[in-house]
C-alpha positions, 0 to 999 in steps of 0.5 A: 471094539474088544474083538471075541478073540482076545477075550478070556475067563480065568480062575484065581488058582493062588494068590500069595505075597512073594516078597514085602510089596510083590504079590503073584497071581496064578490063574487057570486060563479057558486054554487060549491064553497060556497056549498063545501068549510068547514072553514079553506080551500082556493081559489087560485084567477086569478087577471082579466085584468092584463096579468103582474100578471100570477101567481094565488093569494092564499086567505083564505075563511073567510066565505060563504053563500051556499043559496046565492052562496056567498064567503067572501074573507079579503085581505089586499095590501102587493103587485102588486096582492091585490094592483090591487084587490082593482080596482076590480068592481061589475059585474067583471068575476073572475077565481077561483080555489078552494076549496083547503087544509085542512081545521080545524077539528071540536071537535065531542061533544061541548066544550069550544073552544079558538080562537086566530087570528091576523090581517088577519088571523082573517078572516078564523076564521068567518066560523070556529066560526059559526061552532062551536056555531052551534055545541053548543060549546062555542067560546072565541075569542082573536084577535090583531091588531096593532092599532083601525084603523086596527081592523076588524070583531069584529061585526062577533063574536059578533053576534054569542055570542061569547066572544070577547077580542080586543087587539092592540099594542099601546092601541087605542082599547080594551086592550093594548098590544099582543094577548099573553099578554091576553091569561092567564084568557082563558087558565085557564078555561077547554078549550077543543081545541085552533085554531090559525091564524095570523101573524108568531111572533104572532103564535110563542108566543101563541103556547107554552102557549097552549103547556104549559097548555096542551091544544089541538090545530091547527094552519094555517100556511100562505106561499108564494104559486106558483101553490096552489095544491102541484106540485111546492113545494114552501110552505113547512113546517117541522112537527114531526110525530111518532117521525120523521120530515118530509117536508109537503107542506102548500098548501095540507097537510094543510094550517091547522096542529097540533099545536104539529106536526110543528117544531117551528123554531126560 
């Protein structure tokens, strides 16, 4: 059962294309979401005025603004649900249910931190940069697209100074070539901690290169979700702990685990 706590209306304050197939939703929280959610958590999102769509939508929060209510939602159209996202209008009343998961865990003293995202999983990378350049930790950021017309949020983490490196597949923007391909000048700087988002083929690539040089990290891991708060067990995910492997749900124990902890199925 949905408990009270979690349950939060938001207005649609924009929503405006940001690159070729990405769209990002700025909403105005009831003041509990953007105050409590810490970066790498999630909301799960009623479509409003589509009695076909009954199933909650799950999206990362990229980033918020507590003194402003406001909560920053990337989405990009894969189906029905975002396909009808993007008809959504300033003004409109949106049911949310959030904050929820584990969000990714902040080093105690300042480092140099690495960040690798890709395509949509870029966006949960905003808030958790902030944070660490707040913390006075350094950030290094990687990011992948397929192409210049897809690549968004640079400005982001560029504003917070941190160092960007832009990849795309074919070579349109930045460096040609994948995210992997680009990582070997960071790994061999003292990088203290790695977090990684992005698509699955991405994540398998760079998770040994990090394991290969020893370095800490955490990864969020996307799924198909039903209920977002661990009662249908639809997301789940095998992790080693203490020598044992055992199930864990995406939508609670994480989206965010130890790059160590989950077993990467080929």
């Amino acid at each position: 059962m949905e408990s009270n706590k979690l349950l939060h209306t938001a207005t649609v304050e924009e929503n405006t294309q940001i690159c070729a197939d990405h769209f990002q939703l700025i909403l105005k929280d009831d003041g509990g979401l953007s105050k409590t959610t810490l970066p790498g958590q999630f909301v799960n999102v009623v479509i409003p005025q589509r009695l076909d769509l009954l199933l909650r939508r799950p999206f990362s929060v990229a980033r918020t603004d507590p003194e402003k209510n406001l909560l920053y939602i990337v989405y990009r159209i894969v189906g029905k649900g975002t396909g009808a996202m993007v008809e959504l209008k300033p003004g409109t009343k949106i049911d949310l249910m959030g904050p929820l998961g584990n969000g990714w865990h902040l080093p105690k003293a300042p480092m140099n931190c690495l960040l690798v995202g890709g395509g949509c999983g870029v966006a949960p990378l905003w808030a958790l940069a902030e944070h660490l350049v707040r913390e006075r930790s350094r950030v290094f950021t990687v990011m992948g697209f397929q192409s210049r017309d897809k690549v968004f949020g640079e400005d982001i983490f560029r504003q917070i100074q941190s160092e960007v490196t832009v990849t795309t597949d074919d070579g349109s923007y930045g460096c040609e070539g994948f995210v992997c391909d680009h990582l070997e000048p960071y790994l061999n700087q003292k990088i203290g901690r790695a977090y990684v988002c992005g698509p699955m083929p991405m994540v398998r690539t760079v998770i040994p290169q990090l394991l290969q040089k020893k370095i800490e990290g955490e990864v969020s891991l996307e799924e198909i979700m039903g209920c977002g708060y661990g009662v249908c067990l639809s997301c789940v995910t095998e992790v080693e702990k203490d020598g044992r492997v055992q199930k864990q749900r995406i939508c609670t124990e994480g989206p965010v685990f130890s790059i160590r902890e989950v077993k990467w199925q080929s």
